[in-house]
C-alpha positions in Angstrom: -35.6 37.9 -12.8 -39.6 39.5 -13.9 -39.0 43.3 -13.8 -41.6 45.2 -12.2 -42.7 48.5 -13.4 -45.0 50.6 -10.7 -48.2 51.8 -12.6 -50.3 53.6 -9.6 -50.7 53.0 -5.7 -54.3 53.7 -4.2 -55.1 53.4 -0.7 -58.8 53.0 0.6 -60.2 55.5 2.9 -62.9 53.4 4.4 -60.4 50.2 5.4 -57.1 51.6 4.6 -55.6 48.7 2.2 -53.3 50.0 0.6 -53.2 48.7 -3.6 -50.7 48.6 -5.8 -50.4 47.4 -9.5 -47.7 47.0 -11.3 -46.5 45.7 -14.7 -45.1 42.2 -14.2 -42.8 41.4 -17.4 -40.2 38.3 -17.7 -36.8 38.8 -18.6 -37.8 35.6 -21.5 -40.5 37.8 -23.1 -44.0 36.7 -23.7 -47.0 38.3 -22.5 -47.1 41.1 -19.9 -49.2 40.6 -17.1 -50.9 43.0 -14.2 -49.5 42.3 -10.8 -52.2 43.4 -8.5 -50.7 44.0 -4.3 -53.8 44.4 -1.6 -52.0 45.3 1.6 -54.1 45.1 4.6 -51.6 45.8 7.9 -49.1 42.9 7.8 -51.2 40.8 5.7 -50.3 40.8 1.7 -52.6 39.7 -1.4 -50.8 39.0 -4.6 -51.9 37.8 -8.0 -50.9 38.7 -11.9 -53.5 38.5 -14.7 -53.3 38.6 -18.2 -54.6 41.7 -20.2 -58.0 40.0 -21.1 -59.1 39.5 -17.6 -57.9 43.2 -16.5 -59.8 44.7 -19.4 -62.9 42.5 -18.0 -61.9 43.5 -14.6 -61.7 47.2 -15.3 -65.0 47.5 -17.2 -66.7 46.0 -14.5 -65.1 48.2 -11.8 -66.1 51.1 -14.5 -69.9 49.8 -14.6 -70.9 49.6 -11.2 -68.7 53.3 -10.1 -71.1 54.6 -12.8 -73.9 53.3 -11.2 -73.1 54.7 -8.1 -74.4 58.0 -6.3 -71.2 60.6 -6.9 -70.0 62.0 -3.4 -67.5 64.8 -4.3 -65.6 64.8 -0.8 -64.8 60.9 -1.5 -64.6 61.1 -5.0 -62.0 63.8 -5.1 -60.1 61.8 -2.9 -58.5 59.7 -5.1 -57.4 62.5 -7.7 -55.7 64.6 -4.9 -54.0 61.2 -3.8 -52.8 60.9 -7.5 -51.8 64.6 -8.0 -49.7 64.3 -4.5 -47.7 61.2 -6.2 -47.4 63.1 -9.7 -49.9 60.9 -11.7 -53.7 62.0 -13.0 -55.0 58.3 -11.4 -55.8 56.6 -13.8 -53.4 53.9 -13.9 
């Protein structure tokens, strides 16, 4: 049985998905994958990716937030969601 350890829950504002990853690691060893959960209403996304492709993934996601005009009311969003839950949101 893969154990499952939560790493950070996020929930849009504009659509209200709710996302979840978590660490995805098999009882035989071997690599440890990201299980990524997109919850829209009843309707559930799953998939697990190695480390290379989240690195990929997250410096893309990091490049085009950078790019993006900063709007404090949505931007503080997410750290007050993290700081209700105990975490700092980063993951």
């Amino acid at each position: 049985m893969p154990r499952l350890t939560p790493l950070t829950r996020l929930r849009v504002p504009l659509g209200g998905q709710e996302i979840e990853l978590q660490q995805l690691d098999h009882d035989a060893g071997g690599m440890s994958l990201l299980r990524t959960r997109i919850r829209e209403k009843s309707r559930f996304t799953v998939f697990d990716i190695d480390p290379l492709t989240a690195r990929a993934w997250g410096e893309a996601l990091l490049t085009w937030a950078a790019r993006q005009p900063v709007d404090s009311s949505a931007a503080q969003a997410p750290a007050a969601a993290a700081a209700a839950r105990g975490g700092d949101g980063d993951g």
